[in-house]
C-alpha positions as CSV (number, residue, x, y, z in Angstrom):
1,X,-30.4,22.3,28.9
2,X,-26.5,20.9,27.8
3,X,-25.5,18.5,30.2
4,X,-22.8,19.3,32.5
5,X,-19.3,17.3,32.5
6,X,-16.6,17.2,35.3
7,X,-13.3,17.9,33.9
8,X,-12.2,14.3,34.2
9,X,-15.3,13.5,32.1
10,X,-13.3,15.8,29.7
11,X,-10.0,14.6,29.9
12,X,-11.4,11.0,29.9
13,X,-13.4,11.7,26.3
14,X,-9.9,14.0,25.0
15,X,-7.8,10.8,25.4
16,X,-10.2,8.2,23.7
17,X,-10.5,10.6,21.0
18,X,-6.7,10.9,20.6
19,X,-6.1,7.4,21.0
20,X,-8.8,6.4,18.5
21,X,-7.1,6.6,15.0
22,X,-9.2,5.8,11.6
23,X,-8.2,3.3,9.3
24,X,-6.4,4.6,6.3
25,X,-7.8,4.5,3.2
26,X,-6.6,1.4,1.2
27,X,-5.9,3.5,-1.7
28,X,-4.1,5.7,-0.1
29,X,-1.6,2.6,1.8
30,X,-1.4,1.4,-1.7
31,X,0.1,4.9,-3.0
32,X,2.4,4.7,-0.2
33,X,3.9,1.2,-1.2
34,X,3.3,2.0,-5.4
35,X,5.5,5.3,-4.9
36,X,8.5,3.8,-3.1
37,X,8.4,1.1,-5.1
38,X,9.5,3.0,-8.2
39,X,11.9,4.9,-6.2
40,X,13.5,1.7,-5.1
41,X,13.4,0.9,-8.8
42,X,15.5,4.2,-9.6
43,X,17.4,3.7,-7.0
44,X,18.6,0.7,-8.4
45,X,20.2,2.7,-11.3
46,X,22.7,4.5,-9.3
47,X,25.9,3.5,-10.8
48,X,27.9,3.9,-7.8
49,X,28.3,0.9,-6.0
50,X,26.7,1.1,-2.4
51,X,25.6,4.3,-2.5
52,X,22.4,2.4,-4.0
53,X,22.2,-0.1,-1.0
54,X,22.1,3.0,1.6
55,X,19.6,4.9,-0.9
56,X,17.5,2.2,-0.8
57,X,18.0,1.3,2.9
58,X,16.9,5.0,3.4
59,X,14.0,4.9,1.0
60,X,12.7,1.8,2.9
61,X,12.8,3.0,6.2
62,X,10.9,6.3,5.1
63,X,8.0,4.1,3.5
64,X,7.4,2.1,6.6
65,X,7.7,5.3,8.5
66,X,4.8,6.7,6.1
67,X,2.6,3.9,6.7
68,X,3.3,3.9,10.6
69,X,2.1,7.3,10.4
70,X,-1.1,6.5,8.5
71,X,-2.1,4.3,11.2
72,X,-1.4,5.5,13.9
73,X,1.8,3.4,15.1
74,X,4.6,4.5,16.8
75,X,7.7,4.4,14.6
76,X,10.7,2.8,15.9
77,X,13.9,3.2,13.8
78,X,16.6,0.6,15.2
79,X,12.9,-2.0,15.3
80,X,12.5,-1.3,11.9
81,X,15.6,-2.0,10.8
82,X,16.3,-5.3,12.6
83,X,12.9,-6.4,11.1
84,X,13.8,-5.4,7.3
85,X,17.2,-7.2,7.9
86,X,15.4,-10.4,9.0
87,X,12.7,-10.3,6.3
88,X,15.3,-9.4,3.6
89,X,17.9,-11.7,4.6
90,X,16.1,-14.8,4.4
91,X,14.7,-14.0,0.6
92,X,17.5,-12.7,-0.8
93,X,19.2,-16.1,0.9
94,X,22.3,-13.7,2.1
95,X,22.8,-10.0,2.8
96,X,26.0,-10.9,0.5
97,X,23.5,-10.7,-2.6
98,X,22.4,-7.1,-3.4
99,X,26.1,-6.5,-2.3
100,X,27.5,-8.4,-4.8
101,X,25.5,-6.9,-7.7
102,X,25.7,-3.2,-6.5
103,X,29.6,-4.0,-6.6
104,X,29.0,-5.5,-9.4
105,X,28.3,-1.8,-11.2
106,X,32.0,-1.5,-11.1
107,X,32.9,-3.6,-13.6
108,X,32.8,-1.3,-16.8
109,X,29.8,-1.5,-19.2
110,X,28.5,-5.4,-18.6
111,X,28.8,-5.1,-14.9
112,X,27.0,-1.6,-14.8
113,X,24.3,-2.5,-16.7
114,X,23.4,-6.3,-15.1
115,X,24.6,-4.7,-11.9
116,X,21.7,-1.6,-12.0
117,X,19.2,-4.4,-13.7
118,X,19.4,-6.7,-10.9
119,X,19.6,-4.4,-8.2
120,X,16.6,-2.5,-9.8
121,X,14.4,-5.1,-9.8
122,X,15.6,-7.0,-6.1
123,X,15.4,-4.1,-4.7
124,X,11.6,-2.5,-6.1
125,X,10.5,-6.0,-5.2
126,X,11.9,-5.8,-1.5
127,X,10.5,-2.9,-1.2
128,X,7.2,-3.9,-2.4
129,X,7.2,-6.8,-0.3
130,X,8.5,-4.8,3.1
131,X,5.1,-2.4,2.3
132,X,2.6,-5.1,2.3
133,X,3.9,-7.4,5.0
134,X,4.0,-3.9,7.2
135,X,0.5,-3.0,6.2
136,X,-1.2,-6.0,6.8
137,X,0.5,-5.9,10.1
138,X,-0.4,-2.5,10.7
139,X,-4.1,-3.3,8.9
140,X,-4.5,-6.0,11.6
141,X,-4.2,-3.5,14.5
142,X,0.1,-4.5,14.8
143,X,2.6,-2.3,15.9
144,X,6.2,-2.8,15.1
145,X,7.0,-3.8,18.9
146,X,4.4,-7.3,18.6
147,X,5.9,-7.6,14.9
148,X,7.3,-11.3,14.3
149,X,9.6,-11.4,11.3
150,X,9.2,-15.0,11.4
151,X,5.4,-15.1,11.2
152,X,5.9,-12.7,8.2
153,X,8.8,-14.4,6.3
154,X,6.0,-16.4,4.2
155,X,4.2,-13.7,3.5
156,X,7.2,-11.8,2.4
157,X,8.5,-14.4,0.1
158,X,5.0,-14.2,-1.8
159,X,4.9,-10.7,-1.9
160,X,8.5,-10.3,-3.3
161,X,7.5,-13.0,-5.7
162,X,4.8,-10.8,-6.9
163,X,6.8,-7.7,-6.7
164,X,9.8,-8.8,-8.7
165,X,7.3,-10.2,-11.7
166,X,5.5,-7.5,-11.4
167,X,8.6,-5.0,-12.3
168,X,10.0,-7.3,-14.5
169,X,6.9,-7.0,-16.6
170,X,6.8,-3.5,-16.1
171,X,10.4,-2.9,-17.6
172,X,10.0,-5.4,-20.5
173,X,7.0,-3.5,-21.8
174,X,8.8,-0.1,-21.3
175,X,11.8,-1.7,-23.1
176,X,9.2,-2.6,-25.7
177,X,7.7,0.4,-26.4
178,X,10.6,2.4,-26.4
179,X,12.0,-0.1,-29.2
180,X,8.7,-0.1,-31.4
181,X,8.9,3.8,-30.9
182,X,12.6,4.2,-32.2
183,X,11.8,1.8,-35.3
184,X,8.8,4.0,-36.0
């Protein structure tokens, strides 16, 4: 004979089970990060000045708000942005930096290509680094309202470090097989 429950039983069982959220699959965090990483990478390319810094400020925010999502956390735009601003600012030693080489596109020919290099690759490997730090976080049962950007600004600094070689790497072996291509 089924046991009976009181209705608060049932409400008491409803709200664990909607308050209990399942781990993402790490394959599925690392997708996340590995696809807005390359879009931060094209992003980089846009030779209008600026419009690559709010792209990429967009792009940023909507992979944090993915992984948020996977894990159940609440997502918390104007939070999120203060703690990009304080992970970024103290790698890329000034907010003055990615300006410079997105303005930098405006100088004809030299300026757009150095200008959508650099941006390309500081800003995948921001990118890549804002993912990790925020999954780990997130991994480690964090929200982004007990987030600390200074407990994370070491862990940002290795991840970017890792990010930027990684895309540097990346684009010399695509620059390489697209040169042993056209000589073939």
């Amino acid at each position: 004979m089924p046991k009976k429950t009181t209705e608060t039983e049932e409400k008491s069982q409803n709200v664990t089970e909607e308050t209990t959220q399942e781990m993402p699959n790490k394959c599925d965090t690392d997708a996340i990060i590995r696809y807005y990483t390359y879009g931060a990478v094209g992003i980089g390319f846009v030779p209008i000045p600026l419009v690559d810094l709010a792209g990429l400020t967009a792009l940023q925010l909507k992979m944090i708000h993915s992984l948020s999502k996977a894990y159940g956390v609440e997502f918390r735009k104007k939070r999120t942005k203060a703690i990009i601003s304080a992970l970024c600012g103290g790698v890329l030693s000034t907010g003055a930096v990615p300006v410079f080489f997105s303005l930098f596109k405006a100088v004809p020919v030299v300026g757009q290509t150095m200008g959508a290099a650099t941006t390309s690759i500081t800003g995948g490997a921001a990118t890549y680094a804002l993912g990790r730090v925020f999954n780990r976080h997130f991994r480690e049962g964090g929200t982004l309202l007990n987030m600390s950007s200074s407990k994370m600004k070491d862990g940002f600094s290795e991840y970017y470090q890792k990010g930027e070689k990684a895309i540097k790497d990346k684009l010399s072996k695509k620059k390489e097989e697209e040169t042993s291509t056209a000589t073939a």
